[in-house]
C-alpha positions as CSV (number, residue, x, y, z in Angstrom):
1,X,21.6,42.3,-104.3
2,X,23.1,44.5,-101.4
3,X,20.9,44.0,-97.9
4,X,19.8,47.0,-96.7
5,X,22.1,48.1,-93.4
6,X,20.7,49.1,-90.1
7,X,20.9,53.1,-91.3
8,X,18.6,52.4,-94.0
9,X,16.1,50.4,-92.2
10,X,15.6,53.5,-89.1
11,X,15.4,56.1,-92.3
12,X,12.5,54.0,-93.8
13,X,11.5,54.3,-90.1
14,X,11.5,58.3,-89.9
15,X,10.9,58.5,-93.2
16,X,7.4,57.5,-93.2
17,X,6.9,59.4,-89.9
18,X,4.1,62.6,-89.6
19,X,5.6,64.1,-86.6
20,X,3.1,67.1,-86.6
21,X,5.3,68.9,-84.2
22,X,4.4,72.3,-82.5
23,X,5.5,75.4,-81.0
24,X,3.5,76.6,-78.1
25,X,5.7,79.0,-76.5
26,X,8.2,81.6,-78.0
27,X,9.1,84.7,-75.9
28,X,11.8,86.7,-73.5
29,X,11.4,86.0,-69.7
30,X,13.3,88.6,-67.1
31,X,13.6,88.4,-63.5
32,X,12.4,85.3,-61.1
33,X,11.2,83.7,-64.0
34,X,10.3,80.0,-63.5
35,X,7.8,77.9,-65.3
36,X,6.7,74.7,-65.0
37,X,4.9,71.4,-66.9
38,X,3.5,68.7,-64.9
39,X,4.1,65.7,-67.3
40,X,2.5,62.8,-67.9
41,X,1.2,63.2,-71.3
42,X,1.8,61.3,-74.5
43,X,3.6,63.7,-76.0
44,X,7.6,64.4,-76.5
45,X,8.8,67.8,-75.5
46,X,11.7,70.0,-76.4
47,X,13.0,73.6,-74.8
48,X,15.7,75.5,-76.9
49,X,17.7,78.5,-75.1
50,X,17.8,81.0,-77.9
51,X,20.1,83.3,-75.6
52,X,20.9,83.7,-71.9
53,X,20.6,81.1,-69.8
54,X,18.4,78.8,-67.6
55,X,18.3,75.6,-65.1
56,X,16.2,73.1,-65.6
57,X,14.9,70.9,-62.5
58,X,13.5,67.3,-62.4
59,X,11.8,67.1,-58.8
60,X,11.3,63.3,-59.3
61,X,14.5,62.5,-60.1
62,X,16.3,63.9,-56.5
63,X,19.1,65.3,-59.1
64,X,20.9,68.4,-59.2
65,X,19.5,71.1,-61.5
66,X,21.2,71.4,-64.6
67,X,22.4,74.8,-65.9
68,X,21.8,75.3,-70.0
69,X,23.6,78.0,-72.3
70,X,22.9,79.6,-75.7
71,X,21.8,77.0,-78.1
72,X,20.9,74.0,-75.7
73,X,18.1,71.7,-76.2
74,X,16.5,69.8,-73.6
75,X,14.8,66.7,-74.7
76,X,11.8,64.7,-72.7
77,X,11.2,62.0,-74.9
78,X,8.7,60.9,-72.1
79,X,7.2,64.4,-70.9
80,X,8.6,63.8,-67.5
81,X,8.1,66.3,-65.0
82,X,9.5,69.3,-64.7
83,X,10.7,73.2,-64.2
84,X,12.4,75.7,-65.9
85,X,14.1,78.8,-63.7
86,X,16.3,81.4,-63.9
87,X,17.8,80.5,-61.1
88,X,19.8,77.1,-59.6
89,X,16.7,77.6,-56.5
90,X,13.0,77.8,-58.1
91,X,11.4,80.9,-56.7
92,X,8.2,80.5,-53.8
93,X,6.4,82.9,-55.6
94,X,4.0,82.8,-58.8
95,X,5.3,83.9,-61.9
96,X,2.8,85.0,-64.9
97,X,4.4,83.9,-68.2
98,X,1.0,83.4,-70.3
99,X,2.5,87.0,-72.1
100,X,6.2,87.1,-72.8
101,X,8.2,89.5,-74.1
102,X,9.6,89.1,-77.7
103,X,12.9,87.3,-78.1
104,X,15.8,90.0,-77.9
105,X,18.6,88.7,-77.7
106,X,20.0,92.3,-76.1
107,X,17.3,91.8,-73.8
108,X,18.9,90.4,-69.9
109,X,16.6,87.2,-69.2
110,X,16.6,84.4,-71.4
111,X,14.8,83.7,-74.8
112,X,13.1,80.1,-74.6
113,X,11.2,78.0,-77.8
114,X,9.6,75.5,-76.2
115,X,7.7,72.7,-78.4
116,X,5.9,69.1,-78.3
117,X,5.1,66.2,-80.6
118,X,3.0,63.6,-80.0
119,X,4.1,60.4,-82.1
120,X,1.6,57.2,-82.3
121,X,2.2,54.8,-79.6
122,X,3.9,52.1,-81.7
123,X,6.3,54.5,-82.9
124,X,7.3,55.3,-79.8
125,X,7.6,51.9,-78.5
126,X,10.1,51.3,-81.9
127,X,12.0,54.6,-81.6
128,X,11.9,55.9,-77.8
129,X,11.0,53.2,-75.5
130,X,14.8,53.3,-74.2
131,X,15.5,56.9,-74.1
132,X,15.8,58.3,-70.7
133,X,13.7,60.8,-69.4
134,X,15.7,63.4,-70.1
135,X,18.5,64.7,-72.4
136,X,20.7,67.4,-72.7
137,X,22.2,68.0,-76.1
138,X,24.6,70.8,-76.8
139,X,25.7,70.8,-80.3
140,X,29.3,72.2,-79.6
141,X,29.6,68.3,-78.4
142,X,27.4,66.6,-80.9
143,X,28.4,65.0,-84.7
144,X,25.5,66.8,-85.7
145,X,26.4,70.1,-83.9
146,X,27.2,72.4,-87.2
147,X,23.8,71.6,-88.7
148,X,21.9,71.9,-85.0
149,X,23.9,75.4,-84.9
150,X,22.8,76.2,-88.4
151,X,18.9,74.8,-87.9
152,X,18.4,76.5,-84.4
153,X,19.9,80.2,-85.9
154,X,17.4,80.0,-87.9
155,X,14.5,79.0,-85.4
156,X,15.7,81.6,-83.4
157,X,15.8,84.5,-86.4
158,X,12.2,83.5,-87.4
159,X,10.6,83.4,-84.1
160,X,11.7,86.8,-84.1
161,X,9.6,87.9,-87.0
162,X,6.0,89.2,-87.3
163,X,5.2,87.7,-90.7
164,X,3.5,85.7,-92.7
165,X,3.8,81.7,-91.3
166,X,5.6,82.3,-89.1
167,X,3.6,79.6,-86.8
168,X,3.8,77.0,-89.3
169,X,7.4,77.2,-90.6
170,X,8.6,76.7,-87.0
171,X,6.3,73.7,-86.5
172,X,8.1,72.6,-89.5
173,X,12.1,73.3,-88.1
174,X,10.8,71.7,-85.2
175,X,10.1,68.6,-87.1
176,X,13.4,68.7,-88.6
177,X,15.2,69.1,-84.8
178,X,13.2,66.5,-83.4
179,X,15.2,64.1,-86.1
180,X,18.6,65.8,-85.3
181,X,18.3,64.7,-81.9
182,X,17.4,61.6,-83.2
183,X,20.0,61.3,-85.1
184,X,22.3,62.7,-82.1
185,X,21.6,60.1,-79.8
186,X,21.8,57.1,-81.7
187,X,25.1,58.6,-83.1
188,X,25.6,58.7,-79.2
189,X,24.7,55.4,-78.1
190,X,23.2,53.0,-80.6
191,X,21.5,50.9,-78.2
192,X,19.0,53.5,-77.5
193,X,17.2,51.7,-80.2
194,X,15.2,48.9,-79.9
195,X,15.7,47.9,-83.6
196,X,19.4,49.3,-83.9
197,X,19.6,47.1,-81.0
198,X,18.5,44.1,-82.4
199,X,19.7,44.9,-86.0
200,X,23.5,44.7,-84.4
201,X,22.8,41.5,-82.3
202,X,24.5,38.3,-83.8
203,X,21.9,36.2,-82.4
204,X,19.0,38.2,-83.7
205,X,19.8,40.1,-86.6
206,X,19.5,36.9,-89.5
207,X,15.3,37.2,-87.8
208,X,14.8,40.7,-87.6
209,X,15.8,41.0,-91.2
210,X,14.0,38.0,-92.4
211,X,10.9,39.5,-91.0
212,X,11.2,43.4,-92.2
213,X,12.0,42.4,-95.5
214,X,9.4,40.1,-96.2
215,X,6.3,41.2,-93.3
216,X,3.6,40.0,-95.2
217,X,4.9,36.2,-94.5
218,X,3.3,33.9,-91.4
219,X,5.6,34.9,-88.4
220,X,6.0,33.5,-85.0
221,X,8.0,32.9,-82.5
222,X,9.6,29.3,-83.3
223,X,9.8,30.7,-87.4
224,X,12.3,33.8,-85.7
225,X,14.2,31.5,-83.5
226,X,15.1,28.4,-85.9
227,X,17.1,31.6,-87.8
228,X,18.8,32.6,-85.1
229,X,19.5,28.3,-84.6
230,X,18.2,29.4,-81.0
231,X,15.4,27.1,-79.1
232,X,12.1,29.9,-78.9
233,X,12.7,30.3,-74.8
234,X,16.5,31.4,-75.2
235,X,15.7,33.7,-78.4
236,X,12.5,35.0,-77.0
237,X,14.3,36.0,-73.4
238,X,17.1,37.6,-75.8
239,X,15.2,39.5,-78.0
240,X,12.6,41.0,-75.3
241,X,15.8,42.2,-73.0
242,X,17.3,43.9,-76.0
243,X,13.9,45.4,-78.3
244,X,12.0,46.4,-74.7
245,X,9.2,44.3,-76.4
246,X,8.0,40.3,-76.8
247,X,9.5,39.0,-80.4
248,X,5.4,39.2,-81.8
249,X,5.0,42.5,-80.4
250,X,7.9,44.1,-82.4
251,X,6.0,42.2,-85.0
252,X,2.9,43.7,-84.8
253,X,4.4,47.3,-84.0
254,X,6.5,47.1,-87.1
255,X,3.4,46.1,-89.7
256,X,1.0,48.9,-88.3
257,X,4.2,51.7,-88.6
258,X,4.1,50.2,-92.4
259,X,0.2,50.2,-92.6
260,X,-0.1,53.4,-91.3
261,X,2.7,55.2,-93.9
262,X,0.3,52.6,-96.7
263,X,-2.7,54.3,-95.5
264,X,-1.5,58.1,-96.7
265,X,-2.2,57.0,-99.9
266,X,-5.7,57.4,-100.5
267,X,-5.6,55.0,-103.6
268,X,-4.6,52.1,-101.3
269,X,-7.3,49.3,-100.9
270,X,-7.6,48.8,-97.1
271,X,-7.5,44.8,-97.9
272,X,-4.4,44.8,-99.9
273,X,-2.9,47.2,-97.3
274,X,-4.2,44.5,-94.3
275,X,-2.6,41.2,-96.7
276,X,0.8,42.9,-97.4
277,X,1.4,43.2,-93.2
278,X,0.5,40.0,-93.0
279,X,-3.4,39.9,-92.1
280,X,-5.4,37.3,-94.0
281,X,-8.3,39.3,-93.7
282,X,-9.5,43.0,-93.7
283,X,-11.2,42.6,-90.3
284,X,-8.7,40.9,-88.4
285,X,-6.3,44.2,-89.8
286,X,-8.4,46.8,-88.7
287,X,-8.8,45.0,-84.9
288,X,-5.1,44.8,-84.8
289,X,-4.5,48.4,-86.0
290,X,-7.5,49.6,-82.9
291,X,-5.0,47.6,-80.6
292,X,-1.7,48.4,-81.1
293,X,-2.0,52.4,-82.5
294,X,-5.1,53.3,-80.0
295,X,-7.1,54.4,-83.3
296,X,-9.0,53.1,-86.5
297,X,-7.5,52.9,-89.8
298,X,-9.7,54.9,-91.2
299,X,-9.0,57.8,-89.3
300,X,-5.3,57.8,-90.2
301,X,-6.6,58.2,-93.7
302,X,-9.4,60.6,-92.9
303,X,-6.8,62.5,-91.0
304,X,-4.2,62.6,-93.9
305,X,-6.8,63.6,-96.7
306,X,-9.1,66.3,-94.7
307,X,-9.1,69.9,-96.3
């Protein structure tokens, strides 16, 4: 039987993922436009030029402003700071942007679609916890730049429109971008990701396998390391500098990303769900789960089943 390659383990990943993304701003902005978002948040946020131009300024990170074109996304995997202008200097004075113009793309200005996310807290620990703040990603320079082209023409045509779901069906593209930059970056630089990390490790990858194919199986810290033929301090100190995260907290991270994808199935029995992570005991799931995603299990599936 073929093992499954590091590809196919981050698509069981995303596959699983309800990434709920949404639009909250669509519109045309003309003269000293500037506007701004403070940051700090839980949630991953995206800006798309749909035509003209814009800088963007981090004022924590003492850079340079950074001048985007038609088509560029901006990407704050972390909801960092920061400002959007028209201009390399950020105007003094107030700007009202609460009622844009429509996007027209004849229009002088610049057309922004800007949109957030907010993924559970474990996912982001497997999937972003090494991104940087912010990204730039123009798909005239990306391996996924013909599809990006295609997707954000698209985006751009319907926001556009005054129809019928309009709302929803960008909320939906959005989704889909969200996974070409995903899928960008780690064409970009692999070691973005904790698990590609560890997947293309020598010294880790015979344990991280071990434990993903069969999670439902005692795991600790000596089990992983006698794998790797590694004492637990050298494969523990390895494994932490490379995932972002203890050996046991991957652990744990991984089991509630597969409980939580288990619990959209509203014929799954909450104990066999807790026994095939690798919980003895329905109690000692459900404390875990409260720990590690910040919620109950039970509202995952109250969440996924409400009218």
């Amino acid at each position: 039987m073929t093992k499954p390659t590091a590809t196919q383990y981050i698509n069981d990943l995303l596959r699983h993922l309800h990434l709920g993304s949404v639009v909250y701003y669509v519109g045309q902005l003309c003269d000293a436009w500037h506007m701004s978002r403070p940051g700090g948040s839980d949630a991953t946020t995206f800006h798309l030029v749909c035509n003209g131009e814009a800088w963007i300024h981090m004022p924590d990170n003492g850079k340079a402003p950074t001048k985007m074109h038609v088509g560029d996304i901006a990407f704050f995997p972390h909801d960092a700071a920061h400002v959007f202008s028209a201009h390399p200097v950020i105007p003094q004075q107030p700007f009202d942007y609460s009622q844009p113009a429509p996007l027209d793309k004849q229009a002088p200005g610049a057309g922004l679609l800007c949109g957030q996310l907010r993924l559970p807290a474990h996912v982001r620990r497997l999937l972003l916890a090494s991104f940087p703040d912010f990204m730039l990603i123009r798909p005239d320079r990306s391996p996924v730049g013909r599809q990006v082209r295609n997707l954000i023409q698209m985006m751009t045509e319907e926001a556009t429109l005054n129809d019928l779901g309009v709302a929803a069906i960008l909320d939906r593209l959005s989704d889909t971008l969200f996974l070409y930059v995903i899928r960008h970056t780690l064409h970009h630089d692999p070691s973005l990701s904790p698990l590609l990390a560890a997947l293309a490790d020598e010294h880790l990858r015979t344990a991280v396998t071990a434990f993903i194919d069969k999670p439902a199986e005692t795991w600790t810290v000596e089990r992983m390391a006698s794998l790797t033929c590694q004492s637990r301090s050298v494969f523990s100190e390895r494994f932490t500098q490379l995932v972002s995260m203890p050996p046991m907290e991957f652990v744990a991270t991984w089991r509630m990303q597969m409980a939580s994808a288990m619990l959209t199935d509203e014929r799954a029995n909450m104990l066999d769900v807790a026994m095939r992570c690798g919980y003895e005991s329905e109690a000692a799931f459900r404390k875990a789960f409260k720990r590690i995603t910040g919620i109950t299990p039970g509202k995952i599936r109250s969440a996924e089943h409400s009218p």
